[in-house]
C-alpha atoms as one frame of an Amber mdcrd trajectory, in Angstrom:
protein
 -16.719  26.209 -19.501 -19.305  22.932 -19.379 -20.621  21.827 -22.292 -24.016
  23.125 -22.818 -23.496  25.733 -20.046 -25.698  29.316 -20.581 -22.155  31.375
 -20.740 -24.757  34.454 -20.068 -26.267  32.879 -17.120 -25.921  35.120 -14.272
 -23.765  34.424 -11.596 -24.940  34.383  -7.744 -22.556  35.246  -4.885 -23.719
  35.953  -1.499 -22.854  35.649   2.438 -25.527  35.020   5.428 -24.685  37.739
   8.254 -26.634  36.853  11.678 -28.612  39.819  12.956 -30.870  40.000  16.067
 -34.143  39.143  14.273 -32.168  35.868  12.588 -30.263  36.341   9.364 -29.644
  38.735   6.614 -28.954  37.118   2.960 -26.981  39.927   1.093 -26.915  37.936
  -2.566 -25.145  40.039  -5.566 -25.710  38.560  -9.379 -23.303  39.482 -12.094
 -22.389  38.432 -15.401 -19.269  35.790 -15.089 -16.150  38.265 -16.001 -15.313
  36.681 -19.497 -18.635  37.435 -20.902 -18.729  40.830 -19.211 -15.114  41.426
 -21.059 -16.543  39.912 -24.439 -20.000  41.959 -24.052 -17.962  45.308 -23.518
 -15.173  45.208 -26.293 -17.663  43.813 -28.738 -20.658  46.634 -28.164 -17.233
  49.077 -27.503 -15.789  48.637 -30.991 -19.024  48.229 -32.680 -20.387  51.975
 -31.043 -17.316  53.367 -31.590 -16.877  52.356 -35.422 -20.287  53.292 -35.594
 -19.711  56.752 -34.295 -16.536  57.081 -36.828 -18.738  56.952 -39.500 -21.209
  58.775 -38.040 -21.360  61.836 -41.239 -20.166  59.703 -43.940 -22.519  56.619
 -43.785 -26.064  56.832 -43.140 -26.005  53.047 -41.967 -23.646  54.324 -39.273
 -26.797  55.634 -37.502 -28.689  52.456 -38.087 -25.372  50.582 -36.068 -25.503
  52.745 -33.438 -29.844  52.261 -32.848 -28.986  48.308 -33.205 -26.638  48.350
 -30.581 -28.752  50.189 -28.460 -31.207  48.119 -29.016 -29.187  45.032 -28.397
 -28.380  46.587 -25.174 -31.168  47.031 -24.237 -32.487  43.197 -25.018 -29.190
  42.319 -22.904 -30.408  44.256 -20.017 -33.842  43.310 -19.582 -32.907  39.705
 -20.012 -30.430  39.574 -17.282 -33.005  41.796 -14.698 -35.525  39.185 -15.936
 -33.607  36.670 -14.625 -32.225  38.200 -11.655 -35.578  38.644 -10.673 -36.556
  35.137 -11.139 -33.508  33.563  -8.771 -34.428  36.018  -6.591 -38.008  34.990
  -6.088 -36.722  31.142  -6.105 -33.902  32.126  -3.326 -36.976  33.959  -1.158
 -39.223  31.065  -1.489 -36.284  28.785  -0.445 -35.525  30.539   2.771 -38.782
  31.972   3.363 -38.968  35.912   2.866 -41.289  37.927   4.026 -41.126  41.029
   1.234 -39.924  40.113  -2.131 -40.006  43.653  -4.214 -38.882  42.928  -8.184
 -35.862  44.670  -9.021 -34.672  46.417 -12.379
């Protein structure tokens, strides 16, 4: 990793395919696989301890909503900013429909 990389930047593959009005950009955007790995073992263990104590601690409950919730922060970030290098990869080549996705 570079220093002062964002390890939860999302990573942009893509190939250019030639068609008969031009070009088609197919672009896919991931996580990069360690922080997938880290993301899913860490919110893994934490549901799943969370679920083992689901009847004998009532802060088991609260866990499981805080996971959730960090999920859910977790998702919306990374559609956030798929949708913004999509938008900058459209204006780049010059797209005519640009649809937000997420």
């Amino acid at each position: 990793m570079q220093p002062g990389r964002n390890s939860f930047q999302a990573v942009i593959l893509g190939e250019v395919r030639p068609n008969e009005d031009g070009a088609e950009v197919r672009v896919r955007v991931r996580l990069s696989w360690p922080v997938a790995a880290f993301l899913a073992a860490w919110m893994g263990f934490f549901f799943l301890g969370s679920l083992g104590l689901w009847d004998k601690a009532p802060d088991a409950r609260v866990g499981v909503l805080f996971g959730g919730f960090a999920y859910l922060l977790m998702t919306a970030s990374f559609w956030g900013d798929v949708n913004v290098v999509r938008g900058a990869l459209c204006r780049a080549l010059g797209c005519e429909d640009n649809p937000p996705l997420g």
